[in-house]
Each structure stands twice: as C-alpha cells, then as structure tokens.
C-alpha positions as CSV (number, residue, x, y, z in Angstrom):
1,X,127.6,96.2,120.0
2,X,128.2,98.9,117.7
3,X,130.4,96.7,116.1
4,X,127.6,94.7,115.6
5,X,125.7,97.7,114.2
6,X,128.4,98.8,112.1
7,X,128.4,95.4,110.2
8,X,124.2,95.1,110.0
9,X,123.8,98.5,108.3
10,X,127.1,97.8,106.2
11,X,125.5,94.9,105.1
12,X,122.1,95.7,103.9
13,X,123.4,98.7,102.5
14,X,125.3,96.9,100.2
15,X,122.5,94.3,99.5
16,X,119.4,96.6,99.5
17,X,117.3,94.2,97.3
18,X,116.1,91.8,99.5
19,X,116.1,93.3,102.5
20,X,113.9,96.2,100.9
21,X,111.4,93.5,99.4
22,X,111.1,92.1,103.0
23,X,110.3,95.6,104.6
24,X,107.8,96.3,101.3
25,X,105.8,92.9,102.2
26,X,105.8,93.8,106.2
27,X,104.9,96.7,106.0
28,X,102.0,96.1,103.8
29,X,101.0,93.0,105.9
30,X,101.1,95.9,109.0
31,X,99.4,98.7,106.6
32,X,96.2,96.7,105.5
33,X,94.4,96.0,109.1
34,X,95.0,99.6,110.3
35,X,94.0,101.4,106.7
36,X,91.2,99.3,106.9
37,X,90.2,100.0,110.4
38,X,91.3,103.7,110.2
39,X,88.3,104.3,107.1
40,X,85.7,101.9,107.7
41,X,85.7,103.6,111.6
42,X,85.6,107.4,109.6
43,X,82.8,105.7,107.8
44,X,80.7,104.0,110.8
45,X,80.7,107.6,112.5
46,X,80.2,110.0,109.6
47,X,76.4,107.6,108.5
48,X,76.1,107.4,112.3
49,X,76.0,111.3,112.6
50,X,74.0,111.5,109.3
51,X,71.6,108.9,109.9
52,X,70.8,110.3,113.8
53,X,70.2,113.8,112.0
54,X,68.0,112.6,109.7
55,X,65.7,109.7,111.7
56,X,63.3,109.5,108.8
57,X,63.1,109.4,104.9
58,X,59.6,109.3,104.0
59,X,59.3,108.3,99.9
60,X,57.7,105.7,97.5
61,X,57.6,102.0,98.0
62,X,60.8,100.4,97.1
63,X,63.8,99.3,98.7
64,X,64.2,101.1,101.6
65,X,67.8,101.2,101.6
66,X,68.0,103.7,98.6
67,X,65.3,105.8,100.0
68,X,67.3,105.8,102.9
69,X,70.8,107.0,100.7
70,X,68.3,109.1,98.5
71,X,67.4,111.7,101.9
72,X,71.0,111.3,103.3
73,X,73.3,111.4,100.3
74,X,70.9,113.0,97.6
75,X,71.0,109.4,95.3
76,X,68.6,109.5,92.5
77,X,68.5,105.7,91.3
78,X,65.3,104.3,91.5
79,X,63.4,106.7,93.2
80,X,59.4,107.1,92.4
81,X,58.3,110.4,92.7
82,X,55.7,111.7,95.6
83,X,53.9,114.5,95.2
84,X,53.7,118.1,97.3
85,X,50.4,117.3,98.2
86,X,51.5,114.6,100.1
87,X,54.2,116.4,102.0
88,X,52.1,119.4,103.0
89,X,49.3,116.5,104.5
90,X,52.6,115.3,106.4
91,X,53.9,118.6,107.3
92,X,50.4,119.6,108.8
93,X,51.1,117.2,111.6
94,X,52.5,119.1,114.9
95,X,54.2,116.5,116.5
96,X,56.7,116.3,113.2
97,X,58.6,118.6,110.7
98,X,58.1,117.5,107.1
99,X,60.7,118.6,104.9
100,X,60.8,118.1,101.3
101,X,63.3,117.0,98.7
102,X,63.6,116.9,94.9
103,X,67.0,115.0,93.6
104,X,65.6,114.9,90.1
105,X,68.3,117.0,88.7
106,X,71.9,117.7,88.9
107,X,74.1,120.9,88.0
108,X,77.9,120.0,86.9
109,X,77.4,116.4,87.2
110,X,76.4,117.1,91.2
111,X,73.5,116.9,92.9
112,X,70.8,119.7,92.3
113,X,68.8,119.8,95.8
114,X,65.4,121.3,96.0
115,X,64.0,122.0,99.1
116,X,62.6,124.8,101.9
117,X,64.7,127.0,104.2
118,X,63.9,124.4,107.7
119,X,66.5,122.1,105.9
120,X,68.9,124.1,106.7
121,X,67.6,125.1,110.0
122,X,67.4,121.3,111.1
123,X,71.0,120.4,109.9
124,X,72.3,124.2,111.3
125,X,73.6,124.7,107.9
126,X,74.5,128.6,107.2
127,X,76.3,130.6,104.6
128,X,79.5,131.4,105.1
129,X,79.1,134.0,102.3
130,X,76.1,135.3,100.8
131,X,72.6,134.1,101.9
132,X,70.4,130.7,101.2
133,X,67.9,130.9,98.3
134,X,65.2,132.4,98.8
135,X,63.2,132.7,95.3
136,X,63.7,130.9,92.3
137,X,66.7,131.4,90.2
138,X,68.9,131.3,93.1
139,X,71.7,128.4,94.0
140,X,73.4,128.1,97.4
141,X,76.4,125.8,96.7
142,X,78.4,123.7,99.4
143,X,81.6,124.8,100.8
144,X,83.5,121.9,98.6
145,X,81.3,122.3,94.9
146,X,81.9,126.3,95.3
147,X,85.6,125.3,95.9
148,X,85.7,122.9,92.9
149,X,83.3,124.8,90.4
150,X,86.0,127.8,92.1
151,X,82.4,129.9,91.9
152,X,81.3,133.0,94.4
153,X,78.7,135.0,95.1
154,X,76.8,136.2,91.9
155,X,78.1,133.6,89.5
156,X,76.6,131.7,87.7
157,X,75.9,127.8,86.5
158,X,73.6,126.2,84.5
159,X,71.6,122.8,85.6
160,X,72.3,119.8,83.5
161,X,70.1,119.0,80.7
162,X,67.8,116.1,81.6
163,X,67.8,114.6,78.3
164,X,70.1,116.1,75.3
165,X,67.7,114.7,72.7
166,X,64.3,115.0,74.0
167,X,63.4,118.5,72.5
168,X,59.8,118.6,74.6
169,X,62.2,119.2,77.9
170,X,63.2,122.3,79.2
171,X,66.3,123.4,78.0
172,X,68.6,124.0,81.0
173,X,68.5,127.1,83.1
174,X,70.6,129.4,84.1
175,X,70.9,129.7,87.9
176,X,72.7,132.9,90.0
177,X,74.5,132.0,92.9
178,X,73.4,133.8,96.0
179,X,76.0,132.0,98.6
180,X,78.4,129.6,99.7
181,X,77.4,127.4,102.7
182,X,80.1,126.8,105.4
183,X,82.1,123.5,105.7
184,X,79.7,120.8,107.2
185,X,82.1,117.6,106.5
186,X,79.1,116.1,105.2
187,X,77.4,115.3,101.8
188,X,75.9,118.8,102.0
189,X,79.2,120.4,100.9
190,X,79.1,118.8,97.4
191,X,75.7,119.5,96.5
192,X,73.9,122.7,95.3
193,X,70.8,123.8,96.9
194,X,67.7,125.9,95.1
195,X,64.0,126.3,96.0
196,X,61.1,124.1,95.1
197,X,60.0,126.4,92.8
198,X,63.6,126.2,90.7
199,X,62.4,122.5,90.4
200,X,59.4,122.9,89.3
201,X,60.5,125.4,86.3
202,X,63.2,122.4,85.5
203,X,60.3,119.9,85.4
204,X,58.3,122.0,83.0
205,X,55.5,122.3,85.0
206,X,55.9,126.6,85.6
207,X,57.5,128.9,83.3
208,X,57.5,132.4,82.3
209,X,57.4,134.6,79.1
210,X,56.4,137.4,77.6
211,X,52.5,138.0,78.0
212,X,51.1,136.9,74.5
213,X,48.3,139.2,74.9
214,X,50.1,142.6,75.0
215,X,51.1,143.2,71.5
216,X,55.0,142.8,72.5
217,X,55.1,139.3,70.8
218,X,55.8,138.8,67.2
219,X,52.5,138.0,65.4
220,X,54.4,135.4,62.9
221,X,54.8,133.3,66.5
222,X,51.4,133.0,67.1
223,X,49.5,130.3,65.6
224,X,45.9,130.6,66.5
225,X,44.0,133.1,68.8
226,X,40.5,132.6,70.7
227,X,38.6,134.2,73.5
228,X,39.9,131.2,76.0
229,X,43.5,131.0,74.8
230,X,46.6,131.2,72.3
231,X,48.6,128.5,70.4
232,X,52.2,129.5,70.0
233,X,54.7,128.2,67.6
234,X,57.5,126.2,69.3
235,X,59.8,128.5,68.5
236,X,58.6,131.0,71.5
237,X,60.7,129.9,73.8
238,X,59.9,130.8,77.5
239,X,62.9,132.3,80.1
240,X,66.2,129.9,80.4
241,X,67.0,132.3,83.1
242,X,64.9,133.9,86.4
243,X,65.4,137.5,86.8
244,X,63.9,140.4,89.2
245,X,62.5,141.5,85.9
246,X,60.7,138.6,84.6
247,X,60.2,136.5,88.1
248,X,56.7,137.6,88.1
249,X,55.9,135.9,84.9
250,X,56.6,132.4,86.2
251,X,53.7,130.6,86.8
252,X,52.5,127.0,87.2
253,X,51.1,125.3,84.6
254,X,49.7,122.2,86.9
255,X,47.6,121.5,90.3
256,X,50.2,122.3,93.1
257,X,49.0,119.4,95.4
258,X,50.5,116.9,92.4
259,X,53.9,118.8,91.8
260,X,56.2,116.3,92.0
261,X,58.9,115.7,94.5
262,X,61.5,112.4,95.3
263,X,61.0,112.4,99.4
264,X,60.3,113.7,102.7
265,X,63.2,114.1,105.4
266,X,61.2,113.5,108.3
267,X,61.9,115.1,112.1
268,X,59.2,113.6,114.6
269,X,59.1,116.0,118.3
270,X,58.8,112.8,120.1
271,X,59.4,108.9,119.9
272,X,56.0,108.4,120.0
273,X,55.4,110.8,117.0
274,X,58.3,108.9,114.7
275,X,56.0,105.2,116.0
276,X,53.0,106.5,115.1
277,X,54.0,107.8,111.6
278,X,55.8,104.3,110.9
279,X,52.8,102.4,111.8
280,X,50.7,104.7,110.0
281,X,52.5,104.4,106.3
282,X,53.7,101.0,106.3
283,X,51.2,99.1,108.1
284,X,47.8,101.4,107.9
285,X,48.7,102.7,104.4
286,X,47.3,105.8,105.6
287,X,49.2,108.1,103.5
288,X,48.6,105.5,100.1
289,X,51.3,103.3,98.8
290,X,54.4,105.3,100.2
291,X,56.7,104.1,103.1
292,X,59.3,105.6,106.1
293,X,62.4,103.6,106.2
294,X,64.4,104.1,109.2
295,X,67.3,105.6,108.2
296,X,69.3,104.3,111.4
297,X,68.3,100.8,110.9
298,X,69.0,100.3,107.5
299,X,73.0,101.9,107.6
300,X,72.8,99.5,110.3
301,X,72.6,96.8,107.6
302,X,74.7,98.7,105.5
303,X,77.5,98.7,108.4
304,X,77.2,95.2,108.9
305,X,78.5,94.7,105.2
306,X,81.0,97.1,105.5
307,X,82.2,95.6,108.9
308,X,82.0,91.7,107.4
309,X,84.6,93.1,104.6
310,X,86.8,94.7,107.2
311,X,86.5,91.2,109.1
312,X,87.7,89.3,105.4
313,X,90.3,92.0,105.3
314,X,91.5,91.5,108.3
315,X,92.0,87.3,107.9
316,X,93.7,88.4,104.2
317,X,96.1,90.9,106.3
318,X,96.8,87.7,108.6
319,X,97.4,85.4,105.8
320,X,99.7,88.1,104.5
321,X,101.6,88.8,107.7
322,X,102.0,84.8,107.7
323,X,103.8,84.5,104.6
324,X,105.8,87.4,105.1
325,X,107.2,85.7,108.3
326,X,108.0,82.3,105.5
327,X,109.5,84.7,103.2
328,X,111.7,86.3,105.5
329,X,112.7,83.3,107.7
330,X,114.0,82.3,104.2
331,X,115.7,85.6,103.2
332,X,117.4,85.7,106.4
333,X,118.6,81.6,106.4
334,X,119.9,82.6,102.6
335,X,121.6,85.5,103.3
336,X,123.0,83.6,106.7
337,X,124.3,81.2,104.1
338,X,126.2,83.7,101.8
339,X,127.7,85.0,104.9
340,X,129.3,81.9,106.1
341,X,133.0,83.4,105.2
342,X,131.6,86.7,107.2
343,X,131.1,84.3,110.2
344,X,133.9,81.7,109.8
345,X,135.9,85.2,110.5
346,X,133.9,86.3,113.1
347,X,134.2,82.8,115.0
348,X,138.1,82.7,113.8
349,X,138.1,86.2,115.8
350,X,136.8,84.5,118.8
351,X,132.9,85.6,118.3
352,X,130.6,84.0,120.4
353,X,127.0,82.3,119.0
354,X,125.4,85.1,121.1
355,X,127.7,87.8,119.2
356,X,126.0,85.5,115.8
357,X,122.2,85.6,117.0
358,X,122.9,89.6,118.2
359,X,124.0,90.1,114.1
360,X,120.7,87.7,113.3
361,X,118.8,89.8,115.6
362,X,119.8,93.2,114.6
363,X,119.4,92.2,110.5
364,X,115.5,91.8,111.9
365,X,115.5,94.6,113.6
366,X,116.4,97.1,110.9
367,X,114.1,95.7,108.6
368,X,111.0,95.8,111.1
369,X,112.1,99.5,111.7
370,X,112.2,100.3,108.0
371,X,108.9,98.5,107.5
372,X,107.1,100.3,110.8
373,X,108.5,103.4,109.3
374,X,107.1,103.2,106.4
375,X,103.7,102.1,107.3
376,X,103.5,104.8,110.2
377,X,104.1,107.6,107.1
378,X,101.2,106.1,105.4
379,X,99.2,105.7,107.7
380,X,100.0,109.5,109.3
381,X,99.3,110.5,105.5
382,X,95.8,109.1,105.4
383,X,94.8,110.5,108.8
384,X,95.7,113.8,107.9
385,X,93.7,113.3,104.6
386,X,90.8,111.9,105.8
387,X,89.3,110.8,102.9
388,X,85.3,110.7,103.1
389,X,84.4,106.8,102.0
390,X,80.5,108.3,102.3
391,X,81.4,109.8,98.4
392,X,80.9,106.3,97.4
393,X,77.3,106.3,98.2
C-alpha cells in the first residue's frame, strides 16, 4: 500500500496540471451550495431579528417594501415625506410607541438618522463612549462609521450637501460628535444619529443668527426695515454650525405639526393594538393617505426571492458537480492511457487488477482531498468573516 502511495503522489507531482484543474472544478462544484447556504442563512436571521424588532413602519402610500427597508435599513428612495404632526397624533395613542425617523440626509455618503432618544431605548442601543445626542448639533455615530470615518468623541463631520448647485439650500453643517454607540451587528453601526431638531435646521425650516435688531449687524446687510420685520441681503448667512453660544438663536421658521419627517417605527403593547392600527390606516384611512406595512411580512417576500435564487444556485452547483464528474472520468481514463508502460511493468511485476483499481482509486482520492481542502479553507474563511449581505439593502 505505500507502494501504492509512493507512486500516486509521485505521479501527480510530476503532472500537477490536470490533476490541479480537476481539484479547482471540484472544489468549486462543492464551494457554491455551501457559500450559498452559509450567507443567504446569515441573511434570513439578521432581517428576521430586524424585522421582529421593528413590527411596524408607518409612512406614505407607496410600495410597502421600501417603506419597510426605509425604517429597518435607513433607504431613502422613494419615500414621501409625513409630517410631525402626524407622528405626535400616533404617538398619543397608549397602547403603542410612535417613533420618528428622518432619512432625508446623509453625512460621508452614510445615512444621517434623525430621531428621539426611545429609538434607542427600544433597540437597547447605548454608547460605548460618550453619550446619545441630546440637542441639536450633536452626532452619535455607529460603532463601524466611527471606525471607518476613524472619528471619537468631540470630532467633528459635516452633513452632505443636498444639492451642490441649488444655492436656496442650506449649506451643510457642521456637526460635533458626542459618542460612539456600541457594536450592535446591525444596520445601526453604519449610520450616524442626530436629533429631530438637527433635521429640521438641514431642511431650512429653523436657523439661527445674529439678532438683526441689536445693532451688531452690519447696516450695508440690511435691505429694508419696518415695524413688522427686516429684509436681509443674501449675503447674511445664518450659523453652519450649533454651538452652546448661539443654540438659543435657532428657531423654526414653519408650523411644527407640518415639519417634515420620512416614517414612523411603530411598537404596538399588544397584538390587538398593532390590528387595530393596520385596520385603522390602510382600510379606515383614519390617519389620511399614509399606510403600515408589516415589516415581517414583506422580508417574508423578500426571503422568498432570496431563497428561489439559492434554490437556482443550488441546481447550477449540481449541474457543475455533474460535469466535473465527465471531466474527470476523462482526465483519469487519459492519464490511465499515458500510463500504460507504468502498468504493463506493474502487471510484468506480477500486480494484480485490484493492486491497478487501488492506484485508480488513490489518484481520486488525492484529488478529492486537495479539493475538500481547499473548499473547507474557504469556507472557514467566510465564517470567520461573516460578511453582512443586509449592506446590500
């Protein structure tokens, strides 16, 4: 037998081309149905966790799926705005939480999150460093942004302008970071939190200045003057950043029951609470043209996507696995043939056709070990990774 050994290694060492091809295609065929399996199963539980949560997204009428991805994973597209007033008529309920959301704007190309302190109270989100925000100006970043931006406690980041060449906007401000939120392995550690009232300074509708009506302002600024107000030129530009010293000149410039916002997580007490709310929006209309999508139902459809793909996957890793068997039932019968001196010797020596199949067998056996191998590393290397497929939504 370790004759037999001696010869097999001997051999494919000295031919490594098609014996490595072989072991590249099987292990491949093997890698695809467990890679597959391995992320779309890290998937399935990471919007399972999510979804239970976060029941119910409460936001405009529209597909229901991207309100669904708006409240979970912070998407923007397509989203009509609701308004505060809204929310608070929501929120006033007992039987539910109402928690708002604005995704209108982002901050290094990530998401820009408004909202109130009970988000992170319902998600059990803390900072690992600093504290949550608390007044406007403040930032909280997740545990992965803060690693990537490689920003701490009292740095600072601007938001992202929303539009470079409309001059009416505000121009971006300047936000101080207050903490760093510990590791939640969720879509909360690559997004940046701030309050309601950051939002609302973003959106133009509250800003603060210097008071025009003091003397401190430079006359040449101010175009015209009566008992009910003053015009200033456009070249009085209010605050790009929210200081103890000038916080107390922010102020709204709009009703606060229509200050915008993108949706409403939703956290109903009871089953009977989350019913009646459903029924309520999207049959009664009672709240106006608004709906609550279910967020549990609609990953569900999502799921059954993703799991149809891992079913086509699976047939393709079949089909592969298929045609690796062809290919090396034919590598093996050629290489059997340009070994026929080889085993004209060995039979000369007085070899038997089992000592032939054992030299057949062991030929197989290397190059299924090589191939396992292989596939084992990578697929060892992937769990350790981990890599988050919920970054694609």
């Amino acid at each position: 037998m370790n004759g037999l050994v001696y010869l097999t290694w001997n051999y494919l060492r000295r031919r490594p081309g098609p014996s490595a091809l072989l072991a590249a295609c099987l292990g491949i065929a093997l890698l695809l149905p467990a890679v597959t399996h391995v992320l779309t199963s890290g998937f399935e539980d990471a919007l399972r966790e999510r979804s239970d949560a976060t029941p119910l997204v409460l936001g405009a009428a529209g597909p229901p799926l991207d309100l669904t991805l708006a409240g979970l994973y912070f998407s923007r597209d397509g989203l009509e705005p609701l308004t505060t007033g809204l929310a608070r008529r929501i929120g006033a309920r007992e039987d539910l939480l109402a928690v708002p959301l604005d995704l209108e704007f982002t901050t290094r190309g990530r998401a820009l999150v408004g909202t109130v302190p009970e988000y992170f109270e319902e998600r059990g989100i803390v900072a690992r460093t600093g504290h949550l925000p608390f007044v406007a100006g403040e930032v909280v970043l997740g545990a992965a942004l803060a690693r990537e931006l490689e920003l701490g406690v009292d740095d600072h980041l601007f938001s992202d302008p929303p539009d470079h060449l409309d001059l009416s906007r505000p121009s971006a401000l300047k936000l101080r970071v207050c903490g760093v939120l510990h590791p939640t392995r969720s879509a909360d550690d690559r997004a940046a939190f701030v309050t309601l009232e950051t939002c609302w300074v973003l959106h133009g509708l509250a800003h603060g200045h210097d008071d025009v009506t003091t003397g401190t302002v430079d006359p040449s600024l101010i175009l015209g003057q009566s008992d009910e107000e003053v015009r200033m030129s456009n070249a009085f530009i209010p605050y790009n950043e929210i200081t103890p010293q000038n916080r107390a000149t922010f102020h709204l410039h709009t009703d606060p029951d229509v200050l915008p916002l993108s949706c409403v997580l939703v956290f109903p007490r009871t089953a009977k609470a989350a019913t009646l709310l459903k029924a309520e929006t999207n049959i009664e209309r009672m709240y106006g043209p608004v709906q609550v999508a279910d967020t549990r139902a609609e990953l569900d459809e999502l799921l059954d996507l993703v799991l149809g793909l891992r079913r086509l996957l699976d047939g393709v890793a079949l089909v592969l696995l298929g045609a690796t068997a062809a290919l090396g039932a034919l590598v093996l019968g050629l290489s059997m043939k340009l070994r026929t001196a080889e085993l004209r010797t060995l039979d000369r020596l007085g070899s038997s056709a089992r000592t032939v199949a054992l030299l057949q067998g062991l030929q197989i056996a290397f190059i299924a070990a090589v191939a396992l191998a292989c596939a084992g590393l990578v697929l060892g290397a992937l769990l350790v990774l981990d890599p988050d497929l919920t970054l694609l939504l």
